[in-house]
N, C-alpha and C positions, 0 to 999 in steps of 0.2 A: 764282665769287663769289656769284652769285645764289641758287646750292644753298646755301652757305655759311649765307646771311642766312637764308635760308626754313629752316635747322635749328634755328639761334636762334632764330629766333621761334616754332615749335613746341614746341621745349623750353620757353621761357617760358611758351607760353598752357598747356604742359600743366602746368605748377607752380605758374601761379597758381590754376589748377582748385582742382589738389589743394588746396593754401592755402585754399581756399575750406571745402572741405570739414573743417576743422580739423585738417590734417595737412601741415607742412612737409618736400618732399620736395627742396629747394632742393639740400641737400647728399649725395644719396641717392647719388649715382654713386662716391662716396667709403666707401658704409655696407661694414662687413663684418658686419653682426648680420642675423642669416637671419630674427627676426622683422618687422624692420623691411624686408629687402628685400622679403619676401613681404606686405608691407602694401603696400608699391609695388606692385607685381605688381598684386594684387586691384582695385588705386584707379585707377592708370594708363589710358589712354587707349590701347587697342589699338596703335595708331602712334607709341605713344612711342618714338622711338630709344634709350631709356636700356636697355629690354628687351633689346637683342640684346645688352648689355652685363653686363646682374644677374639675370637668369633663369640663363645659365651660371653665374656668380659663387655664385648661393645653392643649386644644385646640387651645386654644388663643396664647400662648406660644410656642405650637409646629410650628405654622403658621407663626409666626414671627423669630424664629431660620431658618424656613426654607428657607422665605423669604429672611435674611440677610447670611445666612451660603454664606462660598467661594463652588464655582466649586467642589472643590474636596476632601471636606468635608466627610470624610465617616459614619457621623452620622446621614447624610441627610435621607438617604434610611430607617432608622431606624426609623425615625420621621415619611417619610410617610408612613410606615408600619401602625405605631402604631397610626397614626391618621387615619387610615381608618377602622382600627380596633373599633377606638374611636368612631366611623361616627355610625357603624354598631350593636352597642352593649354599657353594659354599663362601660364598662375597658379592657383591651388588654389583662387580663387572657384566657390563651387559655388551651386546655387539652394535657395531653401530647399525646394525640392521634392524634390531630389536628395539633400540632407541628411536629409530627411524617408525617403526609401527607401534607404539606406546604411545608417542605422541600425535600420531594420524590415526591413531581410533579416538584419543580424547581429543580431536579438533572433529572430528566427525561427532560425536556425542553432542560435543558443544552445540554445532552450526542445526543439526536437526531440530535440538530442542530448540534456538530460536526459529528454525522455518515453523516448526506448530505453534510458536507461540505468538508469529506474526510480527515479531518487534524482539531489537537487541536485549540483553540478558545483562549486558554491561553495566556496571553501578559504577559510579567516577564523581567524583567532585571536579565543575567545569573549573577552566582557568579564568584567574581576572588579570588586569595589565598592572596591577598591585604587587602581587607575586613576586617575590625577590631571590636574586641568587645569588650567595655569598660568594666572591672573591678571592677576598683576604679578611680573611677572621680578624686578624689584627689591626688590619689600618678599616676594619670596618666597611668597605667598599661592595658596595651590590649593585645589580643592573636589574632593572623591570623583565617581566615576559614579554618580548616584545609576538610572544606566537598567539598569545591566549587567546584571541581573536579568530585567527586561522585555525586553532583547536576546535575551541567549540564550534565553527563550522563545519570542521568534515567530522565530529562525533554526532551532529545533529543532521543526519540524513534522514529521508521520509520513508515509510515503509516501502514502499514501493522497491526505492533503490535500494534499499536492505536487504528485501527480497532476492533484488536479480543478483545483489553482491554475495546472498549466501547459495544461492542455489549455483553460483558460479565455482563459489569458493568448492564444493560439496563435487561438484563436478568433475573438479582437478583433484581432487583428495581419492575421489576412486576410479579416478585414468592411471593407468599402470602403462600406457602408450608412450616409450620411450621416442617416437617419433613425433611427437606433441610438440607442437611450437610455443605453449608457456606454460609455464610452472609456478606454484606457490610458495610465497614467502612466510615465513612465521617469522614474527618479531614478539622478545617478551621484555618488557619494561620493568627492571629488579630495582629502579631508584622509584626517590620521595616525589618525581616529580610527571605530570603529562607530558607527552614528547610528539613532537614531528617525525617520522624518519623520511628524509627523502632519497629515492632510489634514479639517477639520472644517467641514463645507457646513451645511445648513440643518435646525432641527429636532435628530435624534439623530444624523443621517446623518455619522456618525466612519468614518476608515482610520488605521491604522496600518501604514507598512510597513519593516523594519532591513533596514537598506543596511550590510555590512561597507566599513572602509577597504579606498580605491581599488578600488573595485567599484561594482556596477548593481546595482538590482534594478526589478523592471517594479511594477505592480498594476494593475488594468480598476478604473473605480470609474463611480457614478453621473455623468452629463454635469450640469455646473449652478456654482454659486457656493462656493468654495473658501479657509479660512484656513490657507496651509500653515506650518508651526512646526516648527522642529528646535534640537537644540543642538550644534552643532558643535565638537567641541575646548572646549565651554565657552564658544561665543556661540552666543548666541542670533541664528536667523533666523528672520525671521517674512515672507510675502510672500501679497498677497490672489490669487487665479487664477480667470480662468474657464475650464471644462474643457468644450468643444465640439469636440475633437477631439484626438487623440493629442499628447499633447507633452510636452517634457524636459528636465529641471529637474537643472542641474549646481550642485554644493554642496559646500564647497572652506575653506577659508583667508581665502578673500576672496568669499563666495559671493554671487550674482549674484540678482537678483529676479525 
């Protein structure tokens, strides 16, 4: 009986935790949605008893989304991340340290294979000035690309500058020199469409770099004060930054600041 009660009351203090943190996890033993178990996971209290229960459950879940997903599902890769992750430990919380070198060994993989392979690796469908971006759904109102033009010129560089852009890129990726005067950007494009981002600090000091849909792309830019602007699908984002060290900027549908 005594085990009994001391389970209940763990369970509780560990849901009012969560509760605290703006996340009701009251009903979580009951969830079958793998994003939400895996937010338990992440928030949860090492000792929560509910884990022996929804770590297997969202395992189970991930394996069967993966198994029925189509081909060309881009949430696949997500799944087996985070199910190997699951494999390994006891929730896909990683540090943002770790995050930070997960994604600078796979931008370093990247840029190597194309310095051997002499030429970008990127497959993209160019933009035309045809390209429309809806509006308002309902009164039917769209506006042209007015970028498609300026895309496919800075995705059509020569080897040459490919070259010195990735051995530069490659450069910054393994300077660990906190004294460095620039730093690299990653930018990842989660929408339907090719984008601009431009990066405008202080003075003349402009970047420009096209990001093809559902793709990355890096650039090394001056360290300092930053107004970044893109148009995604037809919104506009605008977001201020300071850039004193590597970091990465996802931009999407719903894109994030």
């Amino acid at each position: 009986m005594k085990k009994l009660l001391l389970l209940f009351v763990s369970v509780l203090c560990f849901s009012v935790s969560a509760q605290k943190k703006g996340k009701d996890y009251s009903n979580i033993i009951k969830s079958k949605n793998i994003y939400e178990i895996n937010a338990f996971l992440r928030d949860a209290h090492p000792d929560d008893p509910r884990r022996s229960v929804l770590k297997p459950r969202v395992m189970e879940l991930m394996t069967a989304y993966i198994k029925d997903a189509h081909p060309a599902d881009q949430k696949v890769k997500d799944m087996q991340e985070m199910l190997a992750l699951l494999k390994r430990r006891p929730s896909t919380k990683i540090s943002f340290d770790e995050m930070n070198a997960i994604i600078k060994q796979k931008q370093i993989a990247k840029y190597k294979a194309e310095l051997a392979a002499k030429k970008s690796n990127v497959v993209y469908t160019p933009s035309i000035a045809q390209n429309t971006f809806v509006v308002n759904a309902a009164a039917n109102t769209a506006i042209p690309n007015a970028e498609a033009e300026e895309f496919n010129m800075l995705m059509a560089v020569n080897p040459v500058e490919h070259q010195n852009k990735t051995v530069k890129i490659l450069n910054s990726l393994f300077d660990n020199d906190p004294n460095s005067k620039e730093s690299i950007v990653l930018i990842q494009n989660k929408s339907d469409c090719n984008i601009i981002v431009r990066m405008e600090g202080v003075g003349t000091t402009k970047y420009r770099l096209a990001v093809p849909a559902h793709d990355e792309s890096s650039i090394v830019i001056d360290k300092g004060q930053y107004l970044f602007t893109s148009l995604v699908c037809g919104a506009q984002y605008a977001s201020q930054k300071t850039i004193q060290k590597a970091i990465m900027v996802a931009l999407g549908t719903s894109a994030a600041p």
